[in-house]
FIBAPA-225634 format. One record per residue (C-alpha): residue in three letters; x, y, z negated; residue number from 1. Coordinates in pm, whole numbers, plus 50000, padded with zeros to 5 digits. Layout:
(rec ALA; (X; Y; Z); NUM)
...
//
This chain:
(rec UNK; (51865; 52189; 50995); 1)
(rec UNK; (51670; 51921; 50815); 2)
(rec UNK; (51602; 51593; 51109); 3)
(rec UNK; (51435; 51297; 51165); 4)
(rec UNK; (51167; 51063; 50993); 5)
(rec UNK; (51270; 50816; 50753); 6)
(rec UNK; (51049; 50512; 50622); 7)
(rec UNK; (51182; 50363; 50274); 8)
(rec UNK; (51114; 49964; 50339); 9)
(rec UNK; (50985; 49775; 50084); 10)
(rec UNK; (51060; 49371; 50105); 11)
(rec UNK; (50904; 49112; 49878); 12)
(rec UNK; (50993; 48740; 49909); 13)
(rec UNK; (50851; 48693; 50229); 14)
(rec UNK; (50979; 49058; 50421); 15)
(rec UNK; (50895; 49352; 50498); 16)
(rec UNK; (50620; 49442; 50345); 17)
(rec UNK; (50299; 49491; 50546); 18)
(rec UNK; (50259; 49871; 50437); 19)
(rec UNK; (50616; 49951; 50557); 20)
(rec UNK; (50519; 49852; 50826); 21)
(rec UNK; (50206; 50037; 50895); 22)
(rec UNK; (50429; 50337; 50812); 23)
(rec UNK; (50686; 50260; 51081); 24)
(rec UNK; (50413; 50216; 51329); 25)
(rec UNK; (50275; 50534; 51229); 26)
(rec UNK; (50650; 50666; 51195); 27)
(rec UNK; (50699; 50577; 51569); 28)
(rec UNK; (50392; 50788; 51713); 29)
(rec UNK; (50476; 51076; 51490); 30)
(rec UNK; (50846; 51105; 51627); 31)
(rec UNK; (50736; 51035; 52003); 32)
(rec UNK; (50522; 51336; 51906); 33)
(rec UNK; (50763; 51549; 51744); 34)
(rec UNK; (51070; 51423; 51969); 35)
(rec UNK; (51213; 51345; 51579); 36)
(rec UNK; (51400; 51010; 51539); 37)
(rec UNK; (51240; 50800; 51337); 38)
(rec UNK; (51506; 50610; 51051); 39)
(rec UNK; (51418; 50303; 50841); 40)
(rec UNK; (51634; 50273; 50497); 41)
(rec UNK; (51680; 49944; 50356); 42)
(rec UNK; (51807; 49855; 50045); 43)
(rec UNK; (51933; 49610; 49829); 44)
(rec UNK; (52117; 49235; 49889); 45)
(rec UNK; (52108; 49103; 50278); 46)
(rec UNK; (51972; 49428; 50399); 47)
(rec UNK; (52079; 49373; 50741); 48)
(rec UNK; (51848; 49068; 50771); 49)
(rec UNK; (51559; 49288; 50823); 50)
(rec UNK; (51677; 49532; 51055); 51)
(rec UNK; (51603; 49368; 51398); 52)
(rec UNK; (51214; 49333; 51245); 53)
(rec UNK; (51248; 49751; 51130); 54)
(rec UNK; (51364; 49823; 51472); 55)
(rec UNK; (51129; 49594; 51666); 56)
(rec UNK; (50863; 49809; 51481); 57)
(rec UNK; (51011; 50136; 51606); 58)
(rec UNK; (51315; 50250; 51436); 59)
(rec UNK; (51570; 50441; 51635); 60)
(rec UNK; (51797; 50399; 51369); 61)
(rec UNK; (51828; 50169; 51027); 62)
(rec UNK; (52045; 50294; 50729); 63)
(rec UNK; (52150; 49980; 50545); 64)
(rec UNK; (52237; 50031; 50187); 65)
(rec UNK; (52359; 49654; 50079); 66)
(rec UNK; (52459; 49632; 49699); 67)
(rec UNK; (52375; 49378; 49495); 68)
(rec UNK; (52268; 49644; 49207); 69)
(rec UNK; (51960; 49717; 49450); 70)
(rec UNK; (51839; 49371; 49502); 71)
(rec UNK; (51557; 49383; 49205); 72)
(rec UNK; (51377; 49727; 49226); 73)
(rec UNK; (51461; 49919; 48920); 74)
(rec UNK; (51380; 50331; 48953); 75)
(rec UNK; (51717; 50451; 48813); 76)
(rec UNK; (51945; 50291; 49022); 77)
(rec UNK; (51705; 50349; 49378); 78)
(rec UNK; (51688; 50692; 49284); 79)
(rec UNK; (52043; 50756; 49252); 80)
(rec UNK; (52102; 50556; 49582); 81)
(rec UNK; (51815; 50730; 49761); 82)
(rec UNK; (51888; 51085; 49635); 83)
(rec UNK; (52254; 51065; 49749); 84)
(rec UNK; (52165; 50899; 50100); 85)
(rec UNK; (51896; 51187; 50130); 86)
(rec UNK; (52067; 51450; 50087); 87)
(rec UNK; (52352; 51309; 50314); 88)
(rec UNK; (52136; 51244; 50584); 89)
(rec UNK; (51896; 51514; 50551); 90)
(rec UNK; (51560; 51416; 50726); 91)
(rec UNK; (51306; 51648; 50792); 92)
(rec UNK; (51024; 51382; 50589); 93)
(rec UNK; (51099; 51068; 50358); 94)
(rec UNK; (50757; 50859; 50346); 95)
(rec UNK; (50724; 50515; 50122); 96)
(rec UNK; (50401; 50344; 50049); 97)
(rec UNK; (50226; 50416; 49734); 98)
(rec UNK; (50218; 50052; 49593); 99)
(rec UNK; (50362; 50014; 49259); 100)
(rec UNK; (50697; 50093; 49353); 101)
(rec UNK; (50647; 50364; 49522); 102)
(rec UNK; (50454; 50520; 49291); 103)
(rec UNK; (50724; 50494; 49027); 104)
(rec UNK; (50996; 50590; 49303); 105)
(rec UNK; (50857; 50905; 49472); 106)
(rec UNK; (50799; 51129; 49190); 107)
(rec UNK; (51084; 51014; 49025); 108)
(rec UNK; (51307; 51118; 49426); 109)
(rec UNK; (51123; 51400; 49406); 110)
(rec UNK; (51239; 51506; 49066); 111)
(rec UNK; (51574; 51473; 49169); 112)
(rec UNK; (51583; 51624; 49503); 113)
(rec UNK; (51386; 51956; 49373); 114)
(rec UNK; (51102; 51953; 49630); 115)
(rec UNK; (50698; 51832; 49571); 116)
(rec UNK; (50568; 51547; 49690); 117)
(rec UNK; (50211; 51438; 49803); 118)
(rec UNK; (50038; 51125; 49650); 119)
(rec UNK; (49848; 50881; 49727); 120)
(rec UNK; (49762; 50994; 50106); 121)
(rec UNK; (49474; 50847; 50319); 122)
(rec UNK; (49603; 51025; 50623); 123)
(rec UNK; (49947; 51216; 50813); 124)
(rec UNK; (49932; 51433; 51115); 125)
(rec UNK; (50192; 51663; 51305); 126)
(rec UNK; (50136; 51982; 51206); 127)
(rec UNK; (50233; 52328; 51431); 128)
(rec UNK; (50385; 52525; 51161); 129)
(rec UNK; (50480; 52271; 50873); 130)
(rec UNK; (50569; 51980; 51106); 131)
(rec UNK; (50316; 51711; 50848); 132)
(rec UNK; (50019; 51758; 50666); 133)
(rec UNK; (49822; 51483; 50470); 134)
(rec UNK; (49514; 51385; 50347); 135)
(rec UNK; (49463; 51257; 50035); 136)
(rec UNK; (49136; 51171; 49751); 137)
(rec UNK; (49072; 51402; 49497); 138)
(rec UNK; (48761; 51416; 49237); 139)
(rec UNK; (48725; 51044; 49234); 140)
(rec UNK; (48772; 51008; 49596); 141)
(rec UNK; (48445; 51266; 49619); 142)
(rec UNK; (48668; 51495; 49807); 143)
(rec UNK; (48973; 51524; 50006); 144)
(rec UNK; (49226; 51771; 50026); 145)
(rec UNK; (49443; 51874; 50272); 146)
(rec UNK; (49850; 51922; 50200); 147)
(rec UNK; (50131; 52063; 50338); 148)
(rec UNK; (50473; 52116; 50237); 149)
(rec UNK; (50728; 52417; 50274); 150)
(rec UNK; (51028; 52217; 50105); 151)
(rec UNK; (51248; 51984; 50310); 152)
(rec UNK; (51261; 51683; 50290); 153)
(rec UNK; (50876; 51697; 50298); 154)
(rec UNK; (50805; 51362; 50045); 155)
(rec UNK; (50475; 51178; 50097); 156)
(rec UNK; (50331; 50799; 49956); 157)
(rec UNK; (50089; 50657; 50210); 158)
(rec UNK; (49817; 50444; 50062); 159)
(rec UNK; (49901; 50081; 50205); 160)
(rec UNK; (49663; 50030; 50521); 161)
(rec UNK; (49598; 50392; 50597); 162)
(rec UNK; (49718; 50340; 50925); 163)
(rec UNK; (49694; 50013; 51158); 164)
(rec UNK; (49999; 49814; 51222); 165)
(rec UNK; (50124; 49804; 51629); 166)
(rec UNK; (50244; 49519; 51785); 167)
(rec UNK; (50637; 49453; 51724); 168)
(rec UNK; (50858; 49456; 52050); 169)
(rec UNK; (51191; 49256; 52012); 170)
(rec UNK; (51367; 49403; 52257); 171)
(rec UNK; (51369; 49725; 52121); 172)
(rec UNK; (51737; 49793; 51969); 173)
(rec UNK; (51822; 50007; 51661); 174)
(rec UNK; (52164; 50190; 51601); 175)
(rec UNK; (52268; 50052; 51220); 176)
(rec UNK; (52386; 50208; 50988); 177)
(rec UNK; (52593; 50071; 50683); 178)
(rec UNK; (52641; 50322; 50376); 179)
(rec UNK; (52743; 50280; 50008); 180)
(rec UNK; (52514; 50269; 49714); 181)
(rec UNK; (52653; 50571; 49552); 182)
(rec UNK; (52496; 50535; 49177); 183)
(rec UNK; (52576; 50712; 48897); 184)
(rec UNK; (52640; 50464; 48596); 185)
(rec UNK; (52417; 50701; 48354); 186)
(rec UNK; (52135; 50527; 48629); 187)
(rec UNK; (52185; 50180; 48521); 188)
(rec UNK; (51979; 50211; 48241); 189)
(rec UNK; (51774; 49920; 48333); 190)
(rec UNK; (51868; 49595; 48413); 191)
(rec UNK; (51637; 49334; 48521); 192)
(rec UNK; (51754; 48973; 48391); 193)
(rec UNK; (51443; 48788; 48571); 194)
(rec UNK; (51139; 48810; 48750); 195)
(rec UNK; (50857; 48579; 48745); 196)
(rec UNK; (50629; 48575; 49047); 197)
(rec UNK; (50283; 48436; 49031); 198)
(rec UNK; (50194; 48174; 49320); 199)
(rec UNK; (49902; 48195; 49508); 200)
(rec UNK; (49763; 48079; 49819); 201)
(rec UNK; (49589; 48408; 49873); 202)
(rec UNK; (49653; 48730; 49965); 203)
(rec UNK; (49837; 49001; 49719); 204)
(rec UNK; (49510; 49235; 49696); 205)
(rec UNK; (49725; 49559; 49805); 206)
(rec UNK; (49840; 49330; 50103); 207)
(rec UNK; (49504; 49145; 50208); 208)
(rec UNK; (49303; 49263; 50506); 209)
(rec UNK; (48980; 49125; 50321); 210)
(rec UNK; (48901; 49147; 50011); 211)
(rec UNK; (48586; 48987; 49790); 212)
(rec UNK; (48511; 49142; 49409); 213)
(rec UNK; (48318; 49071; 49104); 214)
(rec UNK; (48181; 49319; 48889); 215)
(rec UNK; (47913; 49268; 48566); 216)
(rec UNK; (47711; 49124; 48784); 217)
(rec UNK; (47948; 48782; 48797); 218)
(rec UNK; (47743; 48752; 48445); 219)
(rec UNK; (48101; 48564; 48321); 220)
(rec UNK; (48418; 48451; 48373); 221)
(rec UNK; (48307; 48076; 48473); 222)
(rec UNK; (48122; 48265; 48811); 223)
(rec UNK; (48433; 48400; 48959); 224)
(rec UNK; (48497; 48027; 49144); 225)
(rec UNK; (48211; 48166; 49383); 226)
(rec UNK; (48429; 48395; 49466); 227)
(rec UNK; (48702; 48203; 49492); 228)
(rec UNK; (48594; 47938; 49769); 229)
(rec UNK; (48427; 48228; 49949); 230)
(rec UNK; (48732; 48406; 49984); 231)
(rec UNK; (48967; 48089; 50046); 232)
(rec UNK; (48719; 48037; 50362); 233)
(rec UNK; (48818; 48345; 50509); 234)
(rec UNK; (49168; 48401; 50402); 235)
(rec UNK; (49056; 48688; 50117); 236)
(rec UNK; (49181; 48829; 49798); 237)
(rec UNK; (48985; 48807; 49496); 238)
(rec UNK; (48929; 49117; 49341); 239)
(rec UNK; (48762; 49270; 49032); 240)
(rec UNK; (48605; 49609; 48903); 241)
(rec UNK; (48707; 49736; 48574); 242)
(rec UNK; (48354; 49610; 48358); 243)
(rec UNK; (48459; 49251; 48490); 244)
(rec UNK; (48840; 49311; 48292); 245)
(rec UNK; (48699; 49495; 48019); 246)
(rec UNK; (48521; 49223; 47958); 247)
(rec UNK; (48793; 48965; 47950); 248)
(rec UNK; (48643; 48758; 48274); 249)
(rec UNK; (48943; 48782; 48476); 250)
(rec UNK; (49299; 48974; 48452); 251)
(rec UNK; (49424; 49325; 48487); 252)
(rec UNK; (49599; 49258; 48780); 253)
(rec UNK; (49315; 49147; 48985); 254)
(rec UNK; (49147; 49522; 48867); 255)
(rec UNK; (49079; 49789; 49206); 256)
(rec UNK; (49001; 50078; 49109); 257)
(rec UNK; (49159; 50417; 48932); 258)
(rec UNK; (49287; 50291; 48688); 259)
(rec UNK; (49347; 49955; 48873); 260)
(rec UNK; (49502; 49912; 49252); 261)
(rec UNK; (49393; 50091; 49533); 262)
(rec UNK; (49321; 49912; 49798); 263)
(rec UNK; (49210; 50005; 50191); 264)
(rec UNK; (49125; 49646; 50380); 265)
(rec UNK; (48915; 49596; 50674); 266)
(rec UNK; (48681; 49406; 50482); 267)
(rec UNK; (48559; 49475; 50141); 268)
(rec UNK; (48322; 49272; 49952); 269)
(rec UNK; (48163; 49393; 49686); 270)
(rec UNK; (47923; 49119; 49442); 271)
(rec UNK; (47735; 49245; 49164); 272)
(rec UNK; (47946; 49585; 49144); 273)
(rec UNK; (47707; 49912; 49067); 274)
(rec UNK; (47950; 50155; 49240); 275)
(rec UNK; (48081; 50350; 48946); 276)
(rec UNK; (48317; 50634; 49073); 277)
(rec UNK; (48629; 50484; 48893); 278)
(rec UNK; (48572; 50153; 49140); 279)
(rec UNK; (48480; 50331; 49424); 280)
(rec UNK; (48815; 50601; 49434); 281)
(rec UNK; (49022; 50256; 49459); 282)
(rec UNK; (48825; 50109; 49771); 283)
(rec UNK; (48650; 50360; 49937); 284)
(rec UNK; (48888; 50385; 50233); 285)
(rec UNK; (48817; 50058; 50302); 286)
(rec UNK; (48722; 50059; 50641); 287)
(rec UNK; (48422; 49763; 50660); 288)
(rec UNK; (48205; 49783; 50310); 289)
(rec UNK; (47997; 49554; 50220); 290)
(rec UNK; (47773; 49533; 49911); 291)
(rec UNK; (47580; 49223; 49781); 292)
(rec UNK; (47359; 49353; 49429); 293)
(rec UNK; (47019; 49290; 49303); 294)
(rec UNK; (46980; 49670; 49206); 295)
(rec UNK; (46822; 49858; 49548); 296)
(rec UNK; (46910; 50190; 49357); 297)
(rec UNK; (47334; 50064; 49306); 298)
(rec UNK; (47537; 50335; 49379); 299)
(rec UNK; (47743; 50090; 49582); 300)
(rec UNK; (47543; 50085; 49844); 301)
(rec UNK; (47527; 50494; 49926); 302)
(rec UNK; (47916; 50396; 50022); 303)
(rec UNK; (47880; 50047; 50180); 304)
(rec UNK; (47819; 49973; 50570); 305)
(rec UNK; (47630; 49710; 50523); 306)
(rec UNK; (47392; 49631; 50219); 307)
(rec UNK; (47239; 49271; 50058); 308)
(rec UNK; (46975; 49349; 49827); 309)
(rec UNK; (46935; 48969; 49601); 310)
(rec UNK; (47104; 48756; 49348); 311)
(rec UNK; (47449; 48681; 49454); 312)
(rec UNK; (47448; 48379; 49317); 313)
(rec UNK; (47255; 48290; 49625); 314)
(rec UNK; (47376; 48482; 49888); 315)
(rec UNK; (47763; 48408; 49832); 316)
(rec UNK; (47733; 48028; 49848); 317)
(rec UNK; (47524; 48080; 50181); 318)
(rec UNK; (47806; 48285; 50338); 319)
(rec UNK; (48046; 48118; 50212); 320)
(rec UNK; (47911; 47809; 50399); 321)
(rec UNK; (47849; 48004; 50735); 322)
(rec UNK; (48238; 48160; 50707); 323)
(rec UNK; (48342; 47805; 50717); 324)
(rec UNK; (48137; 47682; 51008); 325)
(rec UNK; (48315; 48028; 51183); 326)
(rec UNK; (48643; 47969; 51100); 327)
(rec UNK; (48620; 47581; 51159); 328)
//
């Protein structure tokens, strides 16, 4: 009979990624619920490194999978590892974040292990007769519908900051672990001869609790330093809707939306966005909303908690200047 919770950890170069987290925190109350163990799977180079933060987090157990054909993320050879260490271990649920990676990963897992998979999910709960169900956006985030699974391993991707992240507790001990990457050569399609990471002092949007973004209203690509000092007084991302990229005023990357990132902080800030639905499905989980236009009548501001009516041009600079005499 199909057991246990298991969280597949992403790491970038400074950990454990904050989402993974969230999900382990989650993970924990879910299996204190259940009376399920919860397992966190690591992969890739100097796994073990992370485990005393996995378990500190609320792992009973962390299934190290060190090889150095895992340490860049390519999808053939993590699904061949994954698929084989899944069906060994047979967990009752296998959830990973729905950031880039996972979004390649989990339908690709789920492929392979023959069961569906939900995407994209805004919420999980224990559920009487099929153990999880989820919540996730649908119709442009106009919607939501509500999933459950009769396949095991249920397979979910949690939207990063669905769920808060608890307080870590190092004295809590995990059993490890250590398995081979079993991966099938016809997997190792792909190999990844380097990887160039931007630097910035800021937040990764998909990681940042606050977030500040420029639509057509930023009139230009020359306006977006506003932004920029407002959101280095408070520690933000800089974001952008799609109108802004279209338009060549800032890159793709910096893009929320549907067919951008999706993104959930505590603190969204939207300047000179209208509120188009495309925008809105990737940040309308956010969980603070707050929208600075000139139109009354933007559609932003049926969604937003709190609501500027003016010229941003103005009202930026001033609270830019009051964040600093806050945070001073």
């Amino acid at each position: 009979m199909a057991t246990g919770i298991w969280i597949i950890l992403e790491r970038n170069e400074s950990g454990i990624r904050k989402v993974s987290l969230q999900l382990l925190s989650k993970g924990r109350a879910i299996a204190d619920e259940t009376g399920e163990s919860l397992v966190a799977v690591i992969l890739g180079s100097g796994a073990a490194q992370f485990a005393d933060e996995a378990a500190s987090y609320g792992a009973d157990k962390v299934i190290l999978a060190d090889d150095k054909r895992l340490s860049t993320y390519t999808t053939g050879a993590y699904t061949s590892a994954l698929n084989k260490l899944i069906r060994k271990g047979e967990p009752a649920a296998v959830l990973i974040g729905n950031t880039a990676i996972g979004k390649d990963l989990a339908p690709r897992l789920a492929q392979r292990l023959g069961v569906g998979m939900a995407s994209d999910c805004t919420g999980m709960e224990t559920d009487e007769a099929a153990f999880l169900s989820f919540k996730r956006p649908i119709y442009g985030g106009k919607a939501f519908a509500e999933v459950t699974a009769t396949d095991r391993p249920i397979l979910a991707a949690i939207r990063p900051n669905t769920f808060p992240m608890g307080e870590p507790d190092a004295t809590r001990k995990a059993e490890i672990a250590n398995e081979a990457a079993e991966i099938d050569d016809d997997d190792l399609r792909a190999v990844v001869k380097e990887v160039v990471v931007a630097v910035s002092a800021r937040p990764e949007l998909t990681e940042a609790d606050i977030i500040i973004s420029g639509g057509r209203g930023m009139k230009g690509p020359e306006n977006y330093e506003i932004l920029e000092k407002c959101a280095d007084a408070i520690g933000a991302a800089v974001g952008a809707s799609r109108a802004a990229v279209d338009a060549g005023w800032i890159e793709q990357k910096f893009q929320v939306g549907q067919t951008g990132k999706t993104v959930s902080p505590t603190l969204y800030i939207a300047c000179g966005i209208s509120g188009a639905v495309q925008h809105l499905a990737g940040m309308g989980t956010s969980k603070i909303i707050v929208a600075i236009n000139k139109d009354p009548e933007a559609n932003i501001f049926a969604l937003a908690d709190y609501g500027i009516v003016g010229d941003l041009f103005e009202i930026v600079p001033l609270l830019t200047e009051e964040f600093k005499k806050l945070t001073a």
